[in-house]
C-alpha positions in Angstrom: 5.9 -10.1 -9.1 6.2 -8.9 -5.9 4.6 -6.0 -3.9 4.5 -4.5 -0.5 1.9 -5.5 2.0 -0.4 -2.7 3.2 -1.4 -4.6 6.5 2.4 -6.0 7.8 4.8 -3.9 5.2 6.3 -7.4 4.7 6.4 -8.4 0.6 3.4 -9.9 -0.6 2.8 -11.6 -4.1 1.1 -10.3 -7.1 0.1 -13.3 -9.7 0.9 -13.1 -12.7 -2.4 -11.9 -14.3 -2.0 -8.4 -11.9 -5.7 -9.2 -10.8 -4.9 -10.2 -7.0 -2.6 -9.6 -4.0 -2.0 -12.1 -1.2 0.8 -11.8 1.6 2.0 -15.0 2.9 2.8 -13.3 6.2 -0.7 -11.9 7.3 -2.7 -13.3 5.1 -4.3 -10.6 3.6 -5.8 -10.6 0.3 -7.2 -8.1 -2.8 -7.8 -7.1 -5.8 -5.4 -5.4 -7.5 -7.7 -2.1 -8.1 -8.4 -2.1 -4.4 -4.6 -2.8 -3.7 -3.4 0.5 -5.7 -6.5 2.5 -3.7 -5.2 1.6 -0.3 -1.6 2.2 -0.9 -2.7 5.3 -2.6 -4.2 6.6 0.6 -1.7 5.7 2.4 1.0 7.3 0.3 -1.8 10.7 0.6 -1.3 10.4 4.8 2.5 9.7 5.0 3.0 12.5 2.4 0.2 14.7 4.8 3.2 13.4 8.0 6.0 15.4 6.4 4.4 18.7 5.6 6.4 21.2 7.5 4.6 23.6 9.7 6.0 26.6 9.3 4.1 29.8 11.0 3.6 32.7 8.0 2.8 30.3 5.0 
């Protein structure tokens, strides 16, 4: 299965036992758990990008 890689954004490979991620193109490499923590955080900052400010609210 594939997935996208948190350090290049390039896809990276989950095996087939969904225990570990490894990206051919930067080598990084993780666990799955820590996988979903960091591309949870990340999804927390880029939704934190497109808050409007609007004055009043």
């Amino acid at each position: 299965m594939d997935a996208k890689c948190p350090e290049c954004d390039l896809v990276a490979v989950l095996n087939d036992e969904c225990t570990e991620i490894k990206c051919p193109h930067c080598n990084f490499k993780s666990s799955y758990d820590d996988y979903i923590e960091i591309m949870k955080d990340k999804a927390i900052n880029m939704s934190a990008d497109y808050i409007p400010d609007r004055p009043g609210f």
